[in-house]
C-alpha positions as CSV (number, residue, x, y, z in Angstrom):
1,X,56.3,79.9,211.8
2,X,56.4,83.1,209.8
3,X,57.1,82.8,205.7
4,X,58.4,79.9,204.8
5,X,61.4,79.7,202.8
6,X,61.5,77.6,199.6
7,X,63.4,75.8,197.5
8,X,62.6,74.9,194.2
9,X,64.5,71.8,192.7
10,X,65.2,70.5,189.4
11,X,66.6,67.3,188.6
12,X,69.6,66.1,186.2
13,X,69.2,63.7,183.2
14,X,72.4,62.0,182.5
15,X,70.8,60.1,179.6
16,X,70.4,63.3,177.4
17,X,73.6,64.8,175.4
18,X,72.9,68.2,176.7
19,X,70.7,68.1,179.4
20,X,71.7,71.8,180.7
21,X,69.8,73.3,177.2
22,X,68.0,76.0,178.6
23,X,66.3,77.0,182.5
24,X,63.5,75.2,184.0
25,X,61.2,77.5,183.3
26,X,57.9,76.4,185.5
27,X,59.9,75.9,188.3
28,X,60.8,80.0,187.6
29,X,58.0,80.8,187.4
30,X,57.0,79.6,190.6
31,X,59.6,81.7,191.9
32,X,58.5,84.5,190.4
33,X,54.7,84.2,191.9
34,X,56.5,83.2,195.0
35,X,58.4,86.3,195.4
36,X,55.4,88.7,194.4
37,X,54.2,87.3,198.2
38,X,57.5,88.1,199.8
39,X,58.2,84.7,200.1
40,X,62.2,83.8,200.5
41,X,62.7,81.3,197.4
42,X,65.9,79.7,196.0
43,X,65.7,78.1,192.4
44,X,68.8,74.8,192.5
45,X,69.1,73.6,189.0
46,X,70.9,70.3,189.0
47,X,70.8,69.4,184.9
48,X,74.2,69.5,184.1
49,X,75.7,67.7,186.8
50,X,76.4,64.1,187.9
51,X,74.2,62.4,189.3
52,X,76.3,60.4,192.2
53,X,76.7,63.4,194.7
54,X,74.2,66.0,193.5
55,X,72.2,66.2,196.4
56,X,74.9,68.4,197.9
57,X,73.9,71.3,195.9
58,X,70.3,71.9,197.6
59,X,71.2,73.6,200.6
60,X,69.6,72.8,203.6
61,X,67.1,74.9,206.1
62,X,63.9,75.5,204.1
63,X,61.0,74.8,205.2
64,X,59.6,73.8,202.0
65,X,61.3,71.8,199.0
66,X,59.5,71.6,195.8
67,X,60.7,69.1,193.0
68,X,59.9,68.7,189.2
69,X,58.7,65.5,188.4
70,X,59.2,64.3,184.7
71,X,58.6,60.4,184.1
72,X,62.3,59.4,183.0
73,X,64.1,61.5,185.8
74,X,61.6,60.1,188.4
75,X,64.2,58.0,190.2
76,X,66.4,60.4,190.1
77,X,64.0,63.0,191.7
78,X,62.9,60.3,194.3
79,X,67.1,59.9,195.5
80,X,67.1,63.7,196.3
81,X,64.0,64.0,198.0
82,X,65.0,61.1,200.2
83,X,68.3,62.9,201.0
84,X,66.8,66.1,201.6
85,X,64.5,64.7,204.3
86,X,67.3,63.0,205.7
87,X,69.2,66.3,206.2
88,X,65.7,68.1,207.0
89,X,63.2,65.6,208.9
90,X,60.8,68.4,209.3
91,X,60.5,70.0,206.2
92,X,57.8,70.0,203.7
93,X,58.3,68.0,200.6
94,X,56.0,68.8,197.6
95,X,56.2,67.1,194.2
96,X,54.7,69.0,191.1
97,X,55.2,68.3,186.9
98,X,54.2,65.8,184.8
99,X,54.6,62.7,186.5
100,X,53.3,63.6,190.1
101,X,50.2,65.0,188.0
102,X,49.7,61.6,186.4
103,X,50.9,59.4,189.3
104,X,49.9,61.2,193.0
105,X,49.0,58.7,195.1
106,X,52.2,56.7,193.8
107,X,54.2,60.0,194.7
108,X,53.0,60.0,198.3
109,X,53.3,56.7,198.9
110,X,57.0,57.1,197.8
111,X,57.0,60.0,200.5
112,X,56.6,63.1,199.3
113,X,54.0,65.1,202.0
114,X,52.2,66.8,198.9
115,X,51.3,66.2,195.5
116,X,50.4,69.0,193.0
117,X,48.0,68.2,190.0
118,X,48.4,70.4,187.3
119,X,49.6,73.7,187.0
120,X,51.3,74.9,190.2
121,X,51.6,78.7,190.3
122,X,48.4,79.4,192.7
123,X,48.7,75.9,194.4
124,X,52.2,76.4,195.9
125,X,51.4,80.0,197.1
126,X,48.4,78.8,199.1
127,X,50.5,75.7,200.4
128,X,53.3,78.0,201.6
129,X,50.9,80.4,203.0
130,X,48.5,77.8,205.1
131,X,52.2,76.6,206.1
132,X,53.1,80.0,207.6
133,X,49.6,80.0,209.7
134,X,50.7,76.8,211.2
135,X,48.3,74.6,208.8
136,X,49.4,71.0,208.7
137,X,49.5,70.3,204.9
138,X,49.4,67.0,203.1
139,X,47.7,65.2,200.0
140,X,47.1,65.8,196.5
141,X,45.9,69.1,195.6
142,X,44.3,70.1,193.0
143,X,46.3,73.1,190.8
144,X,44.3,75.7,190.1
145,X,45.4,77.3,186.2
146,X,45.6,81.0,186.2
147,X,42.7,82.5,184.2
148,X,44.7,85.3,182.7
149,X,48.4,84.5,182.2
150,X,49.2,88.1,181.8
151,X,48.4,88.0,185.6
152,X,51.9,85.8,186.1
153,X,54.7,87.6,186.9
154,X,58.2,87.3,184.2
155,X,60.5,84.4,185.4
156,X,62.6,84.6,187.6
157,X,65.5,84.3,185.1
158,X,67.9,86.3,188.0
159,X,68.2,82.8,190.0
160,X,70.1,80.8,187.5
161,X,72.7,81.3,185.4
162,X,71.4,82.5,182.0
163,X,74.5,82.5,180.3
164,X,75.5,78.8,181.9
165,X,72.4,77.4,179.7
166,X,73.1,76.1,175.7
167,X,70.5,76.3,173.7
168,X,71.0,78.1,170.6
169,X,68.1,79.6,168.1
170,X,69.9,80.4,164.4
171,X,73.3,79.9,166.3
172,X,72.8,82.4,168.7
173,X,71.9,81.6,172.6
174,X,68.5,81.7,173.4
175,X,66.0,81.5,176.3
176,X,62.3,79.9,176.2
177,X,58.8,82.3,176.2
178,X,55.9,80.4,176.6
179,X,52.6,82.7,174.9
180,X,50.1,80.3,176.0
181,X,49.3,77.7,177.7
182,X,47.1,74.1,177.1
183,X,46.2,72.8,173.7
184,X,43.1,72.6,171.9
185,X,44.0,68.6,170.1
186,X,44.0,65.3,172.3
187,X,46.3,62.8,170.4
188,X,46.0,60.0,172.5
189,X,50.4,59.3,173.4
190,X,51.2,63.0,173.7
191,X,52.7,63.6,177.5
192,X,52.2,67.0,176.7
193,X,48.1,67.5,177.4
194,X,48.8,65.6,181.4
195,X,49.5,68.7,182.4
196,X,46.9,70.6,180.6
197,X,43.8,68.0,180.4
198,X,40.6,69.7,181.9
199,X,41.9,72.7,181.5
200,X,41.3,75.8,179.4
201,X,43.2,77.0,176.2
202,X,45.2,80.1,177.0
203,X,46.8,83.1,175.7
204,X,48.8,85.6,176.6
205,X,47.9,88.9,175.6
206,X,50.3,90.0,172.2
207,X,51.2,93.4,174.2
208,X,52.5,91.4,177.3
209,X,54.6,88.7,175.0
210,X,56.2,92.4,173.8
211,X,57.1,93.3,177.0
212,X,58.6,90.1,178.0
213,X,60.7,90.0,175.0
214,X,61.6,93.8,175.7
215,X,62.5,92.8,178.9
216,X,64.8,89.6,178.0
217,X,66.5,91.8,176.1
218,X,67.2,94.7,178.1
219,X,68.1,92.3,181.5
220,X,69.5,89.4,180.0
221,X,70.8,90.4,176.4
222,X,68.3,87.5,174.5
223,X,67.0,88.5,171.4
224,X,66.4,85.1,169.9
225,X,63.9,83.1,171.2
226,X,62.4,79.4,171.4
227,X,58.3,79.5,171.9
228,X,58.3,76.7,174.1
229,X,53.8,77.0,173.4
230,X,52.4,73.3,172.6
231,X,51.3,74.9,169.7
232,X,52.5,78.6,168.6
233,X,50.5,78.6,165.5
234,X,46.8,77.9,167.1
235,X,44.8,80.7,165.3
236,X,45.3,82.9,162.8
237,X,44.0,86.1,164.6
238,X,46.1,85.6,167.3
239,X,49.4,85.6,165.3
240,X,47.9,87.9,163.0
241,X,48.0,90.6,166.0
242,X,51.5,89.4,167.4
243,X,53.3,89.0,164.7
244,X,53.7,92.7,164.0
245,X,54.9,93.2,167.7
246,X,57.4,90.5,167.0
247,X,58.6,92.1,164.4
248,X,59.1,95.5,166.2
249,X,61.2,93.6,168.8
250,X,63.5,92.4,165.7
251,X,63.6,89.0,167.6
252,X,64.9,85.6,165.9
253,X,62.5,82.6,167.0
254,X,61.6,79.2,166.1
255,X,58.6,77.8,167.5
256,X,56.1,74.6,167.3
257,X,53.1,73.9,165.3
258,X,51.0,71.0,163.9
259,X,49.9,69.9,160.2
260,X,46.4,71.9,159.6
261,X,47.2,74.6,161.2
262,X,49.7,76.2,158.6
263,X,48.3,78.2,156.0
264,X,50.2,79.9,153.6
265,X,49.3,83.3,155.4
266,X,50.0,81.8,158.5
267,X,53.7,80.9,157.2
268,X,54.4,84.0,155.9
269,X,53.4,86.2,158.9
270,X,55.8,83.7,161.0
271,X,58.4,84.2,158.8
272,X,57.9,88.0,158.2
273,X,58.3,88.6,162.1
274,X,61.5,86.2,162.7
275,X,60.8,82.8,162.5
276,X,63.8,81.1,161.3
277,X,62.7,77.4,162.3
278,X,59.7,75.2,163.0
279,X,59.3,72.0,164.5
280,X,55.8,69.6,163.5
281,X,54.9,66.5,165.2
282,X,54.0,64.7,161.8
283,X,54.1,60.7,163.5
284,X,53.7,58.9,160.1
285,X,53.3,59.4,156.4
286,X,50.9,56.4,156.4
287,X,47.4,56.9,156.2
288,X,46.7,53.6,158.1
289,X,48.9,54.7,161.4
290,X,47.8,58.1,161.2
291,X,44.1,57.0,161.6
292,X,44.9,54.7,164.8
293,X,43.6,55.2,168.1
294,X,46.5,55.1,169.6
295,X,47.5,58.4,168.1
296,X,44.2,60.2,167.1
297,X,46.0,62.6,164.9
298,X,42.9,63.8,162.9
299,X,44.6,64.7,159.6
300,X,46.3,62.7,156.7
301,X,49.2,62.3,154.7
302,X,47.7,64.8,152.4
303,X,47.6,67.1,154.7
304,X,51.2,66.6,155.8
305,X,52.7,67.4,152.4
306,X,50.8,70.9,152.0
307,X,51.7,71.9,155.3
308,X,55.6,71.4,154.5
309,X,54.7,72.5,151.6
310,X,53.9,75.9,153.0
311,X,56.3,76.2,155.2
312,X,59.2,75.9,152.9
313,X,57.3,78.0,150.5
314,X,57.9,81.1,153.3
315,X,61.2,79.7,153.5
316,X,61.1,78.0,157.0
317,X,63.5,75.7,158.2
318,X,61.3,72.7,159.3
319,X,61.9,69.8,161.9
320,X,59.6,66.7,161.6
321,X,59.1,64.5,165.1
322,X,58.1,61.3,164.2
323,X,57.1,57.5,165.1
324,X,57.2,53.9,164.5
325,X,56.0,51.1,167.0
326,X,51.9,52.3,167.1
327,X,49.3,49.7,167.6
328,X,49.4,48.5,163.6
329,X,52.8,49.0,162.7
330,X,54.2,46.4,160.1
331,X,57.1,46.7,157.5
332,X,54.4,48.1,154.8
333,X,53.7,50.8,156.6
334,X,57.0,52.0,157.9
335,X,57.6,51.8,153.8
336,X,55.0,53.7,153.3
337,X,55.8,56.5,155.9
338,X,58.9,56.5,154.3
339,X,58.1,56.9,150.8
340,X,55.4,59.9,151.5
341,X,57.8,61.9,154.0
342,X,61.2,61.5,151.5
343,X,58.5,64.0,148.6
344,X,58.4,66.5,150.9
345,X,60.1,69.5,151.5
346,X,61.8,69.3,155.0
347,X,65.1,69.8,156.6
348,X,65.6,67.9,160.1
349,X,63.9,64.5,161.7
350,X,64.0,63.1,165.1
351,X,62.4,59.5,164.8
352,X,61.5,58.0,168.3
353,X,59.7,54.9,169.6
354,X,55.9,55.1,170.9
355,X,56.0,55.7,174.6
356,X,53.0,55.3,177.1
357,X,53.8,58.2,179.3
358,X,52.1,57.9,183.0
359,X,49.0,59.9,182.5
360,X,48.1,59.3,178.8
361,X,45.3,56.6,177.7
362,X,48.1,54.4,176.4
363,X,49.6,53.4,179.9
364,X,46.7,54.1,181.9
365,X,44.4,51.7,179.4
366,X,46.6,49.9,177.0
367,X,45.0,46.8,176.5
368,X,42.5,49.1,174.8
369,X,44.9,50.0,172.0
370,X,46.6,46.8,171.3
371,X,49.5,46.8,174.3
372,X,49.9,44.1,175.4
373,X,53.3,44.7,177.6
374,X,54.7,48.3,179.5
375,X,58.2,48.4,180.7
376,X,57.7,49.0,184.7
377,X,61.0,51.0,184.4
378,X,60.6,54.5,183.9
379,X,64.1,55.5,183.6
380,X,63.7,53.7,179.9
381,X,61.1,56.1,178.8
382,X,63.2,58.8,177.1
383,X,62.5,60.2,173.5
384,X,66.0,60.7,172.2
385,X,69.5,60.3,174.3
386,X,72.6,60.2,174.2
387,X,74.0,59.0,170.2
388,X,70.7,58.8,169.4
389,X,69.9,56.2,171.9
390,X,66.2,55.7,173.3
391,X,63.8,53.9,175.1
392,X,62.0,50.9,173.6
393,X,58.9,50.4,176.0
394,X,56.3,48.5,174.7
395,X,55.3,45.3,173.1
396,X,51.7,44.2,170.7
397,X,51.0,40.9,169.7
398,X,52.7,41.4,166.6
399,X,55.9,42.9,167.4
400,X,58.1,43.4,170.1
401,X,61.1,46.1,170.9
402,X,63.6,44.5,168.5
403,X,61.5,44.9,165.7
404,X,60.8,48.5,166.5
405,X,64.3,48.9,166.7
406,X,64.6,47.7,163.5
407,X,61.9,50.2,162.0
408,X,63.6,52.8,163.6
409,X,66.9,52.2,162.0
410,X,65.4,51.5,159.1
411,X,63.6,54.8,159.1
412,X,67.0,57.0,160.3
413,X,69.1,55.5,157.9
414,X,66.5,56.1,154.6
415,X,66.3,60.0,155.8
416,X,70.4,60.1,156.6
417,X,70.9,58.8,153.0
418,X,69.2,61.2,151.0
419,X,70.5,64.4,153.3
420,X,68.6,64.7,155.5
421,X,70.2,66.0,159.2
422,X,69.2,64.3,162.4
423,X,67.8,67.2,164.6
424,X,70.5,66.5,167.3
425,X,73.7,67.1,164.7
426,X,72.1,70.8,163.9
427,X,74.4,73.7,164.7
428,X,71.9,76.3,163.8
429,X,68.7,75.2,166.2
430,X,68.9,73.1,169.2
């Protein structure tokens, strides 16, 4: 065999509203390592679609078909690998993302030939490389993250349809940069750190963000922007030095950061270089969830309130993520959460169910926390869907997923009545 041609494959989510937001952007990234080597890649975004029947949009005749794994989708995912190796007996099938990083030996018992942990950039190369030598290749491997991110090529935005995608930043259409990659805090539910445990905090150097942004703008006409970072606002140097550069690019962004990392300098130099919108993972207003191990959140409800408090101060729009159903939870303290958040200054809430994602402490130890029951089906464990629906997925000795359901309710409802705007009804940020 010579270079093996790829294809790169992500997966639809009918439970979402809008599941065709914006481009799968690791998988193009991929492509665009991929491509530095001369290797013949094909990028088959699915989101949008149907599910019954969407198998007939990967073409057939690669060698190699790689899918994104997330843990609600998984199924899904599963149904079109099985139908591309029916169609392609001999090809390789290699499974990357969240959920084949948390779960690999479940992944290749369910037939996938390869199992990527971690980030996938240097990992696929050498896979489609030892390929082309004739190397028989199976078995987890190990990603290897890139030292220096301003190594990694741009996205390969050119192989989907940019305009096709729906998410808007201050109502205007928008693509995702990422500036960095891992995050420096371990709460114990986040699904975000599988990808990133072990591995090193990252940035991107302020002068090669520039010329991303420069370049989004020139190819694609994108000039507003969703940081899609973990965490944007991780050190106060580092913004200090890009926000002047964002600023020159007269870019509109919103971005993500966490309570304690918000100072009123911080705000301002976020808003003085476009930031129109932020989005905080606050959990709870109550001290006593806020302190348990199942969400090892390291700050308090003091805390909370002068973060928000800075951020509307500099004028920010601000979106607060949070929880009920931790390890704890009881009427009093949903109260509580309540009465703490509805002083603050805020503007859009998303309130979800704890879920034990594969890969986190919760599911991988939950006894340990006060779980005492996991629902074995994955295709349950989704934040926010359609209408607001979601995914109620665990049970403690003291309350089951009806009374979470009630909580939540509860919780919407409280926020709804005093003006509040559930994040999924904005028109301005989505």
């Amino acid at each position: 065999m010579n270079t093996p041609s790829v294809c790169l494959v992500h997966s639809p989510c009918p439970w979402l509203d809008d599941d065709h937001l914006e481009p799968p952007l690791g998988l193009l990234y991929l492509a665009a390592v991929l491509r530095e080597d001369g290797i013949d890649v094909a990028v088959v975004d699915l989101t949008g679609r149907p599910v019954e029947g969407c198998d007939s949009g990967i073409p057939d005749g690669h060698h190699v078909y790689g899918f994104s794994t997330l843990t609600v989708t998984y199924g899904i995912t599963l149904g079109l690998a099985t139908a591309v190796r029916r169609r392609n007996p001999s090809a390789l099938l290699v499974a990357g993302g969240p959920h084949a990083t948390a779960l690999p030996q479940r992944l290749l018992d369910d037939g996938f030939d390869v199992v990527v942990r971690g980030e996938g950039e240097r990992s696929l190369r050498q896979i489609v490389r030892a390929l082309g030598d004739g190397a028989v290749v199976r078995g987890i491997v190990d990603g290897v993250p890139e030292a220096d991110l301003d190594l990694l090529p741009f996205p390969a935005f050119d192989q989907v349809d940019v305009a096709g995608y729906t998410r808007i930043v201050d109502r205007r259409r928008s693509l995702s940069v990422l500036t960095s990659r891992g995050c420096p805090y371990r709460c114990t539910f986040c699904s975000s750190n599988i990808m990133g445990t072990g591995r090193p905090l990252r940035f991107r150097s302020p002068e090669n963000v520039a010329a991303e942004l420069s370049w989004l703008d020139e190819g694609f006409g994108i000039r507003h922007i969703r940081f899609q970072d973990d965490l944007f606002t991780v050190g106060l140097e580092r913004i200090r030095a890009l926000a002047p550069l964002l600023a020159r690019q007269e870019i509109v962004y919103r971005c993500f950061a966490r309570v304690g990392t918000c100072s009123a300098e911080m705000c301002q130099l976020l808003a003085g270089s476009g930031c129109r919108h932020v989005s905080l993972g606050i959990e709870s207003g109550c001290e006593r969830i806020l302190r348990s191990p199942a969400l090892n959140k390291g700050y308090s409800a003091d805390a909370i309130r002068a973060t928000l408090q800075s951020l509307a101060t500099a004028g920010l729009t601000v979106r607060i993520y949070l929880l009920v159903g931790v390890p704890g939870e009881t009427d009093d303290t949903v109260a509580e959460s309540i009465e703490v958040l509805r002083r603050c200054p805020w503007q859009e809430f998303i309130v979800y169910p704890l879920i034990a994602y594969p890969g986190t402490p919760l599911f991988h130890d939950p006894a340990r926390y006060g779980i005492t029951w996991l629902d074995p089906d994955f295709s349950h464990y989704i934040q926010v869907g359609r209408g607001r629906s979601t995914g109620f997925t665990i049970r403690t000795a003291s309350f089951d997923e009806d009374q979470v359901r009630i909580w939540r309710d509860r919780m919407i409802l409280a926020f709804l009545a005093e003006g509040r705007r559930w994040a999924g009804d904005s028109r301005e940020f989505q």
